[in-house]
C-alpha positions as CSV (number, residue, x, y, z in Angstrom):
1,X,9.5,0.1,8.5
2,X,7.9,2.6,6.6
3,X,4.4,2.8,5.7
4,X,3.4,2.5,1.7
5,X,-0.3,3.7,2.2
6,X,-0.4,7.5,2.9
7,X,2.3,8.1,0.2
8,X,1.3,10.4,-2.6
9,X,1.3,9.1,-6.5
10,X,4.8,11.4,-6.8
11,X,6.3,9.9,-3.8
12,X,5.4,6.3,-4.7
13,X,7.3,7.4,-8.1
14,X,10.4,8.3,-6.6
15,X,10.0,5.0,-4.3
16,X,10.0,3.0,-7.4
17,X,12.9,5.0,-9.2
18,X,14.7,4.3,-6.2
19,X,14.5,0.7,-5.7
20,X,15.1,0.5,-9.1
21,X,11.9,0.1,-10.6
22,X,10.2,1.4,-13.5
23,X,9.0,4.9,-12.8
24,X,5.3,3.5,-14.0
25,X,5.6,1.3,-11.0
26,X,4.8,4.4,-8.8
27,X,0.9,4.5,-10.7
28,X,0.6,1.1,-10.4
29,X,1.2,1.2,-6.5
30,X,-1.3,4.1,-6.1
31,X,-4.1,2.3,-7.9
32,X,-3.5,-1.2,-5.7
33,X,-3.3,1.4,-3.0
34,X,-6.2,4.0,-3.5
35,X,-8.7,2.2,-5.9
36,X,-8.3,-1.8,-5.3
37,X,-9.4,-3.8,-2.0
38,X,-6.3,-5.1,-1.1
39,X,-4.5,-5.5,2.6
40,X,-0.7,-6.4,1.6
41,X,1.7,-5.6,-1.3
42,X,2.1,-9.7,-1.9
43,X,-1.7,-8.9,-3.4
44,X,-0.3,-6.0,-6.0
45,X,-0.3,-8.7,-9.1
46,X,0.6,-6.6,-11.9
47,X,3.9,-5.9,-10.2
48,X,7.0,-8.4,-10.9
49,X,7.8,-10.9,-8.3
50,X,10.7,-8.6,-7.7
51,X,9.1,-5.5,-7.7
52,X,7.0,-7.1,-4.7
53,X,10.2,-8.4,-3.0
54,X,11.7,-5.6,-3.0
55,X,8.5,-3.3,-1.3
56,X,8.4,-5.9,1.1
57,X,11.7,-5.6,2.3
58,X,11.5,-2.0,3.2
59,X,8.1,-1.0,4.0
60,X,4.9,-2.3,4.9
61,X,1.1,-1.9,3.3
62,X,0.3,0.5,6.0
63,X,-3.1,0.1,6.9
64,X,-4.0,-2.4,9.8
65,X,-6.9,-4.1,11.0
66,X,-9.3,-2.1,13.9
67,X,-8.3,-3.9,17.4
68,X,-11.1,-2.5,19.0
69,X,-14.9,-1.6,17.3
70,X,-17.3,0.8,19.9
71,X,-21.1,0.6,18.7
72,X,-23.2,3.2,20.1
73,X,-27.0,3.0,20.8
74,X,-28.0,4.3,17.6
75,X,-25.4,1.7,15.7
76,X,-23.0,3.8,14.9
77,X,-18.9,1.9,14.7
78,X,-16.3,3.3,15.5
């Protein structure tokens, strides 16, 4: 599956003309995406049930939870 996050604002356009969507769909991805603290596309609210359906059938969020967190001696994660 493909990966939303990482897309640009004119890609996520095209995604949304694609599926069908409204071509303002494409901004409103970007903002949930880039601006908003959010870790799946269910969590995109001003989308339509559909819209949201429709995203989660053929891509995924994108971003994933760290699996493994070093902390040096000064405190510093990574």
């Amino acid at each position: 599956m493909e990966a939303l996050f990482g897309k640009t604002l004119s890609e996520l356009t095209a995604l949304a003309i694609e599926l069908g969507l409204p071509k303002f769909t494409g901004k409103q991805m970007a903002e949930w995406l880039y601006q908003k603290d959010i870790s799946s596309i269910e969590e995109m609210t001003n989308l339509s049930k559909k819209a949201r359906e429709l995203l989660n059938d053929k891509y995924e969020f994108g971003l994933v939870d760290s699996t493994k967190v070093q902390e040096s001696v000064d405190g510093t994660k990574k």
